[in-house]
CHARMM internal coordinates of N, CA and C (Angstrom, degrees):
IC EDIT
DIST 1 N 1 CA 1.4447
DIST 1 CA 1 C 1.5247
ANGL 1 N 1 CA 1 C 107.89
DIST 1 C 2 N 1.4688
ANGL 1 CA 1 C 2 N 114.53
DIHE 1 N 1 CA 1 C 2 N 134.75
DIST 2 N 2 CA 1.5972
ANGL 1 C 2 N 2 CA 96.13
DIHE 1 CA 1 C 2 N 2 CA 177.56
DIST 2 CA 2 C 1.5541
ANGL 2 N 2 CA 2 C 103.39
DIHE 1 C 2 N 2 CA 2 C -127.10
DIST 2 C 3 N 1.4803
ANGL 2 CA 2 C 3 N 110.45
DIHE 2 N 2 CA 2 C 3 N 154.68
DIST 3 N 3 CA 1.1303
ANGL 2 C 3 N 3 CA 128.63
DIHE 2 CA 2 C 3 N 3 CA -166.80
DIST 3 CA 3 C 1.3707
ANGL 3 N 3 CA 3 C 120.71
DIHE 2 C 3 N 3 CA 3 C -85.45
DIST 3 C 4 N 1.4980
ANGL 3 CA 3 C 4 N 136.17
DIHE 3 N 3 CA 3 C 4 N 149.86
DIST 4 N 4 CA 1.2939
ANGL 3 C 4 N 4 CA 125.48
DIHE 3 CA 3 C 4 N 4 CA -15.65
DIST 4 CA 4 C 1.6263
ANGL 4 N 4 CA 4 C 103.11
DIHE 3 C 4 N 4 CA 4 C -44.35
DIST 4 C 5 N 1.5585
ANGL 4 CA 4 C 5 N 114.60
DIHE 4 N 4 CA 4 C 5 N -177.07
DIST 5 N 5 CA 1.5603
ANGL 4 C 5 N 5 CA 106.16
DIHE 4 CA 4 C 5 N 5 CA 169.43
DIST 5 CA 5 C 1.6882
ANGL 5 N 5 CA 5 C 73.16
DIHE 4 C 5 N 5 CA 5 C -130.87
DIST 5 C 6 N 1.9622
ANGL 5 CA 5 C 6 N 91.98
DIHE 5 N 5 CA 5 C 6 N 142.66
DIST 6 N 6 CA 1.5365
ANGL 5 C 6 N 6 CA 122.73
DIHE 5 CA 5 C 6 N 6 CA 164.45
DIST 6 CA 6 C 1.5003
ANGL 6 N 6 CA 6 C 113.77
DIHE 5 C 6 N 6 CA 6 C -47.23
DIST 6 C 7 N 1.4603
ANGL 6 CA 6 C 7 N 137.86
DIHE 6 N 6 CA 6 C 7 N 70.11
DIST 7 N 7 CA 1.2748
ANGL 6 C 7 N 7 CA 123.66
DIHE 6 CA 6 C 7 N 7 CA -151.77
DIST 7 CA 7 C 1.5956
ANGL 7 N 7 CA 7 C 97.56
DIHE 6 C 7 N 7 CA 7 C -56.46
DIST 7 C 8 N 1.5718
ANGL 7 CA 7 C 8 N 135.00
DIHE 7 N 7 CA 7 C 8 N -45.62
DIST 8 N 8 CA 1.5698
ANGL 7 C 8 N 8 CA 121.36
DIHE 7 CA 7 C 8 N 8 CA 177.01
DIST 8 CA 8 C 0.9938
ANGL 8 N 8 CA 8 C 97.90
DIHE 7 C 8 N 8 CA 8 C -48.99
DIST 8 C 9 N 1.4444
ANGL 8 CA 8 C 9 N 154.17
DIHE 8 N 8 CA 8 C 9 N -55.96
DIST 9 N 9 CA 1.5845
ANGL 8 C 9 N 9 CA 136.66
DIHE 8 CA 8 C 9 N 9 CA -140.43
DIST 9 CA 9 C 1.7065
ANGL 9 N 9 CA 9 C 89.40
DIHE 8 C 9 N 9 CA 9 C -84.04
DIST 9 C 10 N 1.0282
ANGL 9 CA 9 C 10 N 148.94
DIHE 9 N 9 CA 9 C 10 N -45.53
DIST 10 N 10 CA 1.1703
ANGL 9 C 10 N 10 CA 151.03
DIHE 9 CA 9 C 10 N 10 CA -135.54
DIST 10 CA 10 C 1.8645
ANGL 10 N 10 CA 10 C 95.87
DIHE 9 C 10 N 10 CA 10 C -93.25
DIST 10 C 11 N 1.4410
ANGL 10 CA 10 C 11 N 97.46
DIHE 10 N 10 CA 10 C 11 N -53.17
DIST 11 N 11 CA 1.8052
ANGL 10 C 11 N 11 CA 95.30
DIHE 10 CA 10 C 11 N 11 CA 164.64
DIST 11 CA 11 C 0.8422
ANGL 11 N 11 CA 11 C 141.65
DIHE 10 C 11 N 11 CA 11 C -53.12
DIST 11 C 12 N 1.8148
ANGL 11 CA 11 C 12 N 121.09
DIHE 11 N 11 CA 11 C 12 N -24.31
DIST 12 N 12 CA 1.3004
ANGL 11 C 12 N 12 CA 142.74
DIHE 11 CA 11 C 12 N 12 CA -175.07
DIST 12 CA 12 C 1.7113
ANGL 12 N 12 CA 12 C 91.00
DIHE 11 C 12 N 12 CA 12 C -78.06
DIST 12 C 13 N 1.5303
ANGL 12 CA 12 C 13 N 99.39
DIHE 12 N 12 CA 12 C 13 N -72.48
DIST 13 N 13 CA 1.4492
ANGL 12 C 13 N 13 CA 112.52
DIHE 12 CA 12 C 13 N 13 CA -169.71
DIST 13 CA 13 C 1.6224
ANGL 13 N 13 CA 13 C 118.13
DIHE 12 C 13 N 13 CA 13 C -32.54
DIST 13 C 14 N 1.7299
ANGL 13 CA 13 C 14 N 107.04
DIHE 13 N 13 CA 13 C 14 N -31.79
DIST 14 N 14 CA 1.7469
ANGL 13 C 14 N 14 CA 113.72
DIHE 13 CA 13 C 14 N 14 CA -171.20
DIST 14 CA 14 C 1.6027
ANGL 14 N 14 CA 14 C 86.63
DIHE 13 C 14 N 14 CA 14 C -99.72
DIST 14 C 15 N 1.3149
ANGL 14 CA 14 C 15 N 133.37
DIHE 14 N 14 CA 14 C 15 N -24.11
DIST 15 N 15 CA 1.7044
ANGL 14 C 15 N 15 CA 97.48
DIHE 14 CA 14 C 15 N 15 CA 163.11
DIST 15 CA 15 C 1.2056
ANGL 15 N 15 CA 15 C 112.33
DIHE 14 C 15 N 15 CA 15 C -86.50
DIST 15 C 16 N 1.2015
ANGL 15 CA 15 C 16 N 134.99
DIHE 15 N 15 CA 15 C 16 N 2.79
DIST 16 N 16 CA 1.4481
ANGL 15 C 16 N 16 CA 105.42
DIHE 15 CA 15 C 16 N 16 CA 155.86
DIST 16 CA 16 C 1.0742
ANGL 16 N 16 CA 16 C 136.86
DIHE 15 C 16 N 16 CA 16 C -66.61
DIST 16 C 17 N 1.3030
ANGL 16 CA 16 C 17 N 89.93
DIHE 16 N 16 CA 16 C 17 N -43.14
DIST 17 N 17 CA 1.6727
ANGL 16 C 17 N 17 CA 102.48
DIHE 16 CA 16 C 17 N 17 CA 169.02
DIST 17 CA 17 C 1.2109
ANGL 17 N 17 CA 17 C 133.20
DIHE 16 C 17 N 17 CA 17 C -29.98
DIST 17 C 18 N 1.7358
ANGL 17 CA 17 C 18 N 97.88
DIHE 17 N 17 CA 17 C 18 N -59.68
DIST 18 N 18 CA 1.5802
ANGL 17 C 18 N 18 CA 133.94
DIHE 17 CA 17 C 18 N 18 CA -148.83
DIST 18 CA 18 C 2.0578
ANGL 18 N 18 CA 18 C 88.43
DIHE 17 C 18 N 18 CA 18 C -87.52
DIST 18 C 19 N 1.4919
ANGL 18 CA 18 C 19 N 113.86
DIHE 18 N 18 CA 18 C 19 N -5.50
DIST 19 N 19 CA 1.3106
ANGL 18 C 19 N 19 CA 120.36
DIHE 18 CA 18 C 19 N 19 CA -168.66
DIST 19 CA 19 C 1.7764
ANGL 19 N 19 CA 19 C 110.75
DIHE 18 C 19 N 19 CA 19 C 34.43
DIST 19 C 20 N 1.0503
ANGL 19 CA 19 C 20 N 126.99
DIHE 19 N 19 CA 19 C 20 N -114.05
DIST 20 N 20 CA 1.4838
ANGL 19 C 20 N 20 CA 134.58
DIHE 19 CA 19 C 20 N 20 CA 157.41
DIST 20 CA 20 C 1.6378
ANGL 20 N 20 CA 20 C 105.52
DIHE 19 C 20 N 20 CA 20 C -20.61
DIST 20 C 21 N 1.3636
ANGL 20 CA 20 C 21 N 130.64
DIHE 20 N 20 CA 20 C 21 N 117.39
DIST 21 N 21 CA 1.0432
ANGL 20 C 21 N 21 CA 132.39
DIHE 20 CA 20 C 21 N 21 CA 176.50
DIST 21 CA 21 C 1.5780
ANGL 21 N 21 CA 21 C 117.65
DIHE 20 C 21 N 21 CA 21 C -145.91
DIST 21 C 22 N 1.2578
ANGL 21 CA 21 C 22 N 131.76
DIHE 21 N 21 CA 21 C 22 N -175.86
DIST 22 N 22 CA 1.4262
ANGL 21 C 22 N 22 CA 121.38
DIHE 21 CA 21 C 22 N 22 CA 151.26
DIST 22 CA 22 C 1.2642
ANGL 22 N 22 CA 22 C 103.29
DIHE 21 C 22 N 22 CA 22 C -149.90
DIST 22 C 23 N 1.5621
ANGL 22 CA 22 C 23 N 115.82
DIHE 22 N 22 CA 22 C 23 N -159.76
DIST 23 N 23 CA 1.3104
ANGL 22 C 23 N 23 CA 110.19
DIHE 22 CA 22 C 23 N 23 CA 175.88
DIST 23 CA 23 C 1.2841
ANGL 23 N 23 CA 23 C 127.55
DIHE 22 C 23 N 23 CA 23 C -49.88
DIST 23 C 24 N 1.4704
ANGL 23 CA 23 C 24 N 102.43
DIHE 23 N 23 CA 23 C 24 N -76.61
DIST 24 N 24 CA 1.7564
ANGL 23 C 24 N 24 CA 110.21
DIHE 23 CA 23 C 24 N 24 CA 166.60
DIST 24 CA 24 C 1.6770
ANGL 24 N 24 CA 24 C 103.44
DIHE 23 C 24 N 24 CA 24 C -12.71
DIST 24 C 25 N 1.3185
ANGL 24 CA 24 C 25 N 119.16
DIHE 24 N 24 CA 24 C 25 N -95.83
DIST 25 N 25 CA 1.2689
ANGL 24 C 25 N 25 CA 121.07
DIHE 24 CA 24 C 25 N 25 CA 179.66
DIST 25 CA 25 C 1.8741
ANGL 25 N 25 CA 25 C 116.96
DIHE 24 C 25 N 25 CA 25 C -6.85
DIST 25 C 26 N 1.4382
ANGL 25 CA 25 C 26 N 105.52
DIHE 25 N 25 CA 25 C 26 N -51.33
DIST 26 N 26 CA 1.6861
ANGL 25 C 26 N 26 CA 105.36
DIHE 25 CA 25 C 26 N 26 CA -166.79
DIST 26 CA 26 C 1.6726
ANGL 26 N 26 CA 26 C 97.81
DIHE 25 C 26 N 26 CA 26 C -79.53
DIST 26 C 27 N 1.3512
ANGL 26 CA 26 C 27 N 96.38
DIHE 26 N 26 CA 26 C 27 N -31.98
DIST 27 N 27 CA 1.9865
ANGL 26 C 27 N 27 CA 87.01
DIHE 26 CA 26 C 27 N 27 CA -166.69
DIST 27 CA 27 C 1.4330
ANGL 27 N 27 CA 27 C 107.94
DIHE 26 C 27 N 27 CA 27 C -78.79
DIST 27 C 28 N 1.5981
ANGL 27 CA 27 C 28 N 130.69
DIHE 27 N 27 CA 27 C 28 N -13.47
DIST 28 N 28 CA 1.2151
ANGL 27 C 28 N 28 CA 135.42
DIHE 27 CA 27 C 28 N 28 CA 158.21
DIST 28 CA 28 C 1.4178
ANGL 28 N 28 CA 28 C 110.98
DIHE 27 C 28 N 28 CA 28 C -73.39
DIST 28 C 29 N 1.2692
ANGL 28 CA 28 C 29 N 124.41
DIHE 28 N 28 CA 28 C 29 N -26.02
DIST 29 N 29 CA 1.7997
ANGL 28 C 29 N 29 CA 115.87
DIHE 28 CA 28 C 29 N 29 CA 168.80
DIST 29 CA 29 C 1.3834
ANGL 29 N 29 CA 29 C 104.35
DIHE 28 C 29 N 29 CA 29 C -79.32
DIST 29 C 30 N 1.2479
ANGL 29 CA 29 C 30 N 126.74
DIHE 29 N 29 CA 29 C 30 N -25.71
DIST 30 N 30 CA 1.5257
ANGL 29 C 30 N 30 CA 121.86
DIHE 29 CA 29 C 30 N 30 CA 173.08
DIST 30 CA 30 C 1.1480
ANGL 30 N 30 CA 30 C 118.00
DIHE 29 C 30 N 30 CA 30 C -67.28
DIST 30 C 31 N 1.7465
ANGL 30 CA 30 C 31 N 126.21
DIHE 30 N 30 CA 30 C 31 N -29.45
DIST 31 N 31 CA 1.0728
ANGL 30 C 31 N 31 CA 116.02
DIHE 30 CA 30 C 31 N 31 CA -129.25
DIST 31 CA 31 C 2.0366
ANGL 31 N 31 CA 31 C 67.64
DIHE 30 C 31 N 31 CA 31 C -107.80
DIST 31 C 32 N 1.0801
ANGL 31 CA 31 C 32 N 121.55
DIHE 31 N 31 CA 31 C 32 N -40.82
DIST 32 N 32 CA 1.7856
ANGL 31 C 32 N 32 CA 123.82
DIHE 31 CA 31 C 32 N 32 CA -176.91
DIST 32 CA 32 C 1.4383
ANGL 32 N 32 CA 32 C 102.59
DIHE 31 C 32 N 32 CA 32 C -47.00
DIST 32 C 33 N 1.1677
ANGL 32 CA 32 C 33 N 121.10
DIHE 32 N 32 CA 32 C 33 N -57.25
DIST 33 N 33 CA 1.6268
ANGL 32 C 33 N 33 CA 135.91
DIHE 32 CA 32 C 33 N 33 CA -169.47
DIST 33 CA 33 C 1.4583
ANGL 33 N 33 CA 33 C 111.47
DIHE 32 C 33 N 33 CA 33 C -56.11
DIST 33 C 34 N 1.7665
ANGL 33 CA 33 C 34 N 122.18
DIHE 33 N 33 CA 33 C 34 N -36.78
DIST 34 N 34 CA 1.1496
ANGL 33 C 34 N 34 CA 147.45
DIHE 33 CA 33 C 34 N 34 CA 171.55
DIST 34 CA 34 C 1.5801
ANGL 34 N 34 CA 34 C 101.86
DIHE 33 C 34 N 34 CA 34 C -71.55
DIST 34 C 35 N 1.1777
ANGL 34 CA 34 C 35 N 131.46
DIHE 34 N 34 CA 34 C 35 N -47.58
DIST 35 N 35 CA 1.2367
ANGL 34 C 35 N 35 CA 141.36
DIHE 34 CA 34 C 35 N 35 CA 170.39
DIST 35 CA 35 C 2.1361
ANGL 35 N 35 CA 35 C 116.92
DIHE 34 C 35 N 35 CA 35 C -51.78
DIST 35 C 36 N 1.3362
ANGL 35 CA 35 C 36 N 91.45
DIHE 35 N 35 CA 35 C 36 N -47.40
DIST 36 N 36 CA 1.1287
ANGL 35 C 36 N 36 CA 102.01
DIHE 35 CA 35 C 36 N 36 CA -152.69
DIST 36 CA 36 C 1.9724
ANGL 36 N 36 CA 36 C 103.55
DIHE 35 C 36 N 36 CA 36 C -70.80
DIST 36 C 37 N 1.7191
ANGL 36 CA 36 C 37 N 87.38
DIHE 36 N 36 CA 36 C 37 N -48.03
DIST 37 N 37 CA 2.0410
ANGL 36 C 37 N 37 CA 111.17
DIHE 36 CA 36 C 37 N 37 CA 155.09
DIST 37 CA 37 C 0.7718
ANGL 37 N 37 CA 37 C 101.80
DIHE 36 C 37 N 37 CA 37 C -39.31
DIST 37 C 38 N 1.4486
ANGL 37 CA 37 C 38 N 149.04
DIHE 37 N 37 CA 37 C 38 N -69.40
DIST 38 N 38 CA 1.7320
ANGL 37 C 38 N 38 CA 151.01
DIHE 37 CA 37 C 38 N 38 CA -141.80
DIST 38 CA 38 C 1.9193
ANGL 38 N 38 CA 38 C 90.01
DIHE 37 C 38 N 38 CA 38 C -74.19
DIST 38 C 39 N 1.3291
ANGL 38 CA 38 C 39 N 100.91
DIHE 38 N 38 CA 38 C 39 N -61.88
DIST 39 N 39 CA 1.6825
ANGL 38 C 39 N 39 CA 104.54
DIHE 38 CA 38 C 39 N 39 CA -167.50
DIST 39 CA 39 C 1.6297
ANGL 39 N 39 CA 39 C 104.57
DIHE 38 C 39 N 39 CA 39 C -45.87
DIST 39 C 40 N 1.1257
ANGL 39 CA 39 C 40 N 107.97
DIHE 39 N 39 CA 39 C 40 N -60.82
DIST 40 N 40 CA 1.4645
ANGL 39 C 40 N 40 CA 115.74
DIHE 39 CA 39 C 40 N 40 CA -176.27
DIST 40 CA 40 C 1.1849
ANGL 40 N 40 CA 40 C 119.93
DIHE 39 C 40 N 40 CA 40 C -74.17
DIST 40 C 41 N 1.1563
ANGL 40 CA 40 C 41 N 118.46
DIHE 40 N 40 CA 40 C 41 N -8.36
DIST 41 N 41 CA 1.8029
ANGL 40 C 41 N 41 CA 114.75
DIHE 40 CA 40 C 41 N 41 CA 149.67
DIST 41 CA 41 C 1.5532
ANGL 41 N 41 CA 41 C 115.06
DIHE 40 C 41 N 41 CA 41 C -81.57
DIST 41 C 42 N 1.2976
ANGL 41 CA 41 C 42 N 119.12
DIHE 41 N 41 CA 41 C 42 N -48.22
DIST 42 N 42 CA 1.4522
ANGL 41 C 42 N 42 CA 139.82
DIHE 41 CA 41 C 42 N 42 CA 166.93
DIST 42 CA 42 C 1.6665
ANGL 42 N 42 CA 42 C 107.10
DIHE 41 C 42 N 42 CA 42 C -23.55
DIST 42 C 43 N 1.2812
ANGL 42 CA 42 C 43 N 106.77
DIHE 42 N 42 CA 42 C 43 N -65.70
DIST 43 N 43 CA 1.3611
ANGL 42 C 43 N 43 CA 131.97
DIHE 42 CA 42 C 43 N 43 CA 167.80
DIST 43 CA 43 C 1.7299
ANGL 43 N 43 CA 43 C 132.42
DIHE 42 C 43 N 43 CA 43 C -53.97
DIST 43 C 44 N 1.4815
ANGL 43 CA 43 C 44 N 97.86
DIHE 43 N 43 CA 43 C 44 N -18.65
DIST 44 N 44 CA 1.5017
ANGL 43 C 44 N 44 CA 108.10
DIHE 43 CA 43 C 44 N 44 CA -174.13
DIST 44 CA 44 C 1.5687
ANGL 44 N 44 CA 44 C 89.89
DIHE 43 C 44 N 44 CA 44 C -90.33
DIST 44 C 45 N 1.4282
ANGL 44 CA 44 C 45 N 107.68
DIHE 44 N 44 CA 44 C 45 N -69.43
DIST 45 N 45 CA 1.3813
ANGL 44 C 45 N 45 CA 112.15
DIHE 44 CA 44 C 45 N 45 CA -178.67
DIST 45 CA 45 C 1.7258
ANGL 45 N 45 CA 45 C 126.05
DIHE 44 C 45 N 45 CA 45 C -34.16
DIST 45 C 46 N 1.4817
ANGL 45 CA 45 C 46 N 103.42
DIHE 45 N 45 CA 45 C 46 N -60.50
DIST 46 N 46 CA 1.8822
ANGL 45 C 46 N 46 CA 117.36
DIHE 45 CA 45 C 46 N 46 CA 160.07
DIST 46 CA 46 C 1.9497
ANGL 46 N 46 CA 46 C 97.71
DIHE 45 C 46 N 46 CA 46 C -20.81
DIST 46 C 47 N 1.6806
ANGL 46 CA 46 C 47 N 96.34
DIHE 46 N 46 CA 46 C 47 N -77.37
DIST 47 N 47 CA 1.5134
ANGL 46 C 47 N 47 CA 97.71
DIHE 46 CA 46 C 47 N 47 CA -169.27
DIST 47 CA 47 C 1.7932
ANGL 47 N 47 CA 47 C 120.28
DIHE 46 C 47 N 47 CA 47 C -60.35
DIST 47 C 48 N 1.2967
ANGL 47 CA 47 C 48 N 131.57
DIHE 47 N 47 CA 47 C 48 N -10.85
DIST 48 N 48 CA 0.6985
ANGL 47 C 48 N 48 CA 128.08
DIHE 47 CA 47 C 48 N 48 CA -179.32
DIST 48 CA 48 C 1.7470
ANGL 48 N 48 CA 48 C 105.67
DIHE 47 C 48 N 48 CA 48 C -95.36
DIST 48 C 49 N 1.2263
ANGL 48 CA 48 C 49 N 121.67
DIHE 48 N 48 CA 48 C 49 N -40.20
DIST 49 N 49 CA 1.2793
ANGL 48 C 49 N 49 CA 109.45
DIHE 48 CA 48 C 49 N 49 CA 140.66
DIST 49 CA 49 C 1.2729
ANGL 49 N 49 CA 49 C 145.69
DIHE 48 C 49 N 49 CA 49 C -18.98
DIST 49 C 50 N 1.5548
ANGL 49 CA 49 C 50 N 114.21
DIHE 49 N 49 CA 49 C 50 N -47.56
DIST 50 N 50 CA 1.5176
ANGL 49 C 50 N 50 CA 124.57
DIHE 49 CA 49 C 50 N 50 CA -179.92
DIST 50 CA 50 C 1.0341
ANGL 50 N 50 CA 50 C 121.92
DIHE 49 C 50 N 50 CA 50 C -85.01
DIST 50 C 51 N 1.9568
ANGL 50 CA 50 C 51 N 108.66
DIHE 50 N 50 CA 50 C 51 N -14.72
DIST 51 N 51 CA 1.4326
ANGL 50 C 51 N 51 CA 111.66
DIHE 50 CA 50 C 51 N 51 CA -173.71
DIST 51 CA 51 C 2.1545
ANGL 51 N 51 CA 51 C 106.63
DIHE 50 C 51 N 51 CA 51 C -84.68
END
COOR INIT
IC SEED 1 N 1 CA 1 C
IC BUILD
């Protein structure tokens, strides 16, 4: 997976998956994808800190 992640491409991609979906469903794939950005920025910064 590479970072940032496209949160639309990434929402599309988990309703496909998820086939049958509704809202709930997309705003919880948004809300992971939004999560996942934060961590991996979170994480860049930490290490750039240590250096």
């Amino acid at each position: 997976m590479a970072y940032p992640i496209d949160e639309d491409k990434f929402v599309s991609i988990c309703m496909r998956e998820i086939g049958e979906h509704d809202e709930v469903d997309e705003k919880v794939a948004q809300a992971v994808a939004a999560t996942l950005n934060w961590a991996h920025h979170k994480g860049m910064i930490d290490n750039e800190k240590r250096m």
